[in-house]
C-alpha positions as CSV (number, residue, x, y, z in Angstrom):
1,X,91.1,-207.2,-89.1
2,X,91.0,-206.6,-92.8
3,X,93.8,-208.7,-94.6
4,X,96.3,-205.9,-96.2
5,X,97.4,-206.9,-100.0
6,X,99.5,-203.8,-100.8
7,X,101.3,-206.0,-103.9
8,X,97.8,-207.2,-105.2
9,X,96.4,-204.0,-104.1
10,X,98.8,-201.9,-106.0
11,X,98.2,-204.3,-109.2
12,X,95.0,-203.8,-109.4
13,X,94.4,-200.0,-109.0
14,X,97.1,-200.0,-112.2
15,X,94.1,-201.9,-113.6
16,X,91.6,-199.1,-113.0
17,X,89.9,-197.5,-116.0
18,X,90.9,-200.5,-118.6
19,X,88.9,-203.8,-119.2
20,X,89.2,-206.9,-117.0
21,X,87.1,-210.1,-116.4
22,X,86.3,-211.2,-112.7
23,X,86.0,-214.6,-112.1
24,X,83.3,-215.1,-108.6
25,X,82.9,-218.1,-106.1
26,X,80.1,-218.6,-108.0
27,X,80.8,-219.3,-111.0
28,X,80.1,-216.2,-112.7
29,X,82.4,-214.5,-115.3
30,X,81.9,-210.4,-115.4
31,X,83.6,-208.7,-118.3
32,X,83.7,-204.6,-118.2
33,X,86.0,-201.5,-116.8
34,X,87.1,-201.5,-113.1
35,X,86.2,-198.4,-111.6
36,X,87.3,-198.8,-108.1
37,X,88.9,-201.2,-105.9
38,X,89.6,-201.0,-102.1
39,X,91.8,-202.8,-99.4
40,X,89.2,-205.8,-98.9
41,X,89.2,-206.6,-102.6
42,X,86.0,-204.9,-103.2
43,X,85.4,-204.8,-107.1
44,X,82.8,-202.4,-108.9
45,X,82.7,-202.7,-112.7
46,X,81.0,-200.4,-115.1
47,X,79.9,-200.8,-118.2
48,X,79.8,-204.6,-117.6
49,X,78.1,-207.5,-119.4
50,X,78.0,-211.3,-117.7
51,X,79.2,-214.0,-119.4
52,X,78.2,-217.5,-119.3
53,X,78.0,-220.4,-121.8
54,X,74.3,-220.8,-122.7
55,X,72.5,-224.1,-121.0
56,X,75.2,-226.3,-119.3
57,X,76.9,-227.0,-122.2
58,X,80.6,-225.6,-124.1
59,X,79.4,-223.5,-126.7
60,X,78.6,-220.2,-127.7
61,X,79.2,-217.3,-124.8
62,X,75.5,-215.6,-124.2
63,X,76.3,-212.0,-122.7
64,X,73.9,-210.1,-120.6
65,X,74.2,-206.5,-120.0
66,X,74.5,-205.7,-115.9
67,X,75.5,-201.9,-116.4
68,X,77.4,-201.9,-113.2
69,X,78.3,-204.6,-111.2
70,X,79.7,-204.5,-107.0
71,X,81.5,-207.8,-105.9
72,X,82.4,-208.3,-102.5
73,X,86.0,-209.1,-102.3
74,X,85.4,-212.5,-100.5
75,X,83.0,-213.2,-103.5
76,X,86.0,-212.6,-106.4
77,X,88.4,-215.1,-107.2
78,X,90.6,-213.6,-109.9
79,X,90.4,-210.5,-111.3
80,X,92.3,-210.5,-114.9
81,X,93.4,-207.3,-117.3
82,X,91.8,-208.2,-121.1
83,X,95.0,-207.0,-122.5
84,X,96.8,-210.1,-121.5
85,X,98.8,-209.5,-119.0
86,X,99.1,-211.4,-115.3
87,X,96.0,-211.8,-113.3
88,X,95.1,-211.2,-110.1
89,X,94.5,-214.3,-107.9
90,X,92.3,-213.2,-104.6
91,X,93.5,-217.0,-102.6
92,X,97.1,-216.7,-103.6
93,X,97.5,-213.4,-102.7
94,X,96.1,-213.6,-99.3
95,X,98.0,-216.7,-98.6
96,X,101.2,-214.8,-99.5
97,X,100.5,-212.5,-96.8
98,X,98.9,-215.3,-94.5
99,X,100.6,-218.4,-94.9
100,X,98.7,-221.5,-94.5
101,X,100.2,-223.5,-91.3
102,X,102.7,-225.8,-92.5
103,X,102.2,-229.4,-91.7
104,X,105.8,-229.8,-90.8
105,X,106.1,-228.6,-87.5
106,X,109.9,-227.7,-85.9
């Protein structure tokens, strides 16, 4: 059963058509427009470059051109507007909708 994020959901389609960054499990960093977005948290960018510092070092941001990118939703962590405003946190999300057990039992 798919987990259903109509609040996180509802943020991101207001984010469709405008710039974001997606942050992955893996590490990677995707910058271009969201296009579409479904119930599981599926991204798919256009126009989209990769970011990643060059080498394993802090310094200058090397960015490759992807053209279009797919991300599985279990595969994106955050998904976050370039204008600034709040981001969209995958984990947090689904925990608000499926709470983590409490270990304080009644």
């Amino acid at each position: 059963m798919p987990i259903t994020l109509s609040e996180t959901q509802e943020q991101l389609r207001r984010c469709e058509g405008t710039k974001v960054k997606v942050l992955t499990v893996a590490g990677k960093l995707y910058e271009g427009k969201l296009r579409a977005v479904d119930e599981r948290f599926n991204v798919f960018l256009e126009d989209c470059f990769e970011l990643r510092p060059e080498g394993k070092t802090h310094g200058p941001v090397e960015r490759k051109d992807v053209s279009s990118v797919f991300i599985r939703g279990d595969m994106a962590m955050a998904v976050a507007p370039i204008d600034g405003t709040k981001h969209v946190d995958r984990k947090k999300a689904a925990r608000a909708v499926h709470p983590l057990p409490s270990a304080h039992t009644e």
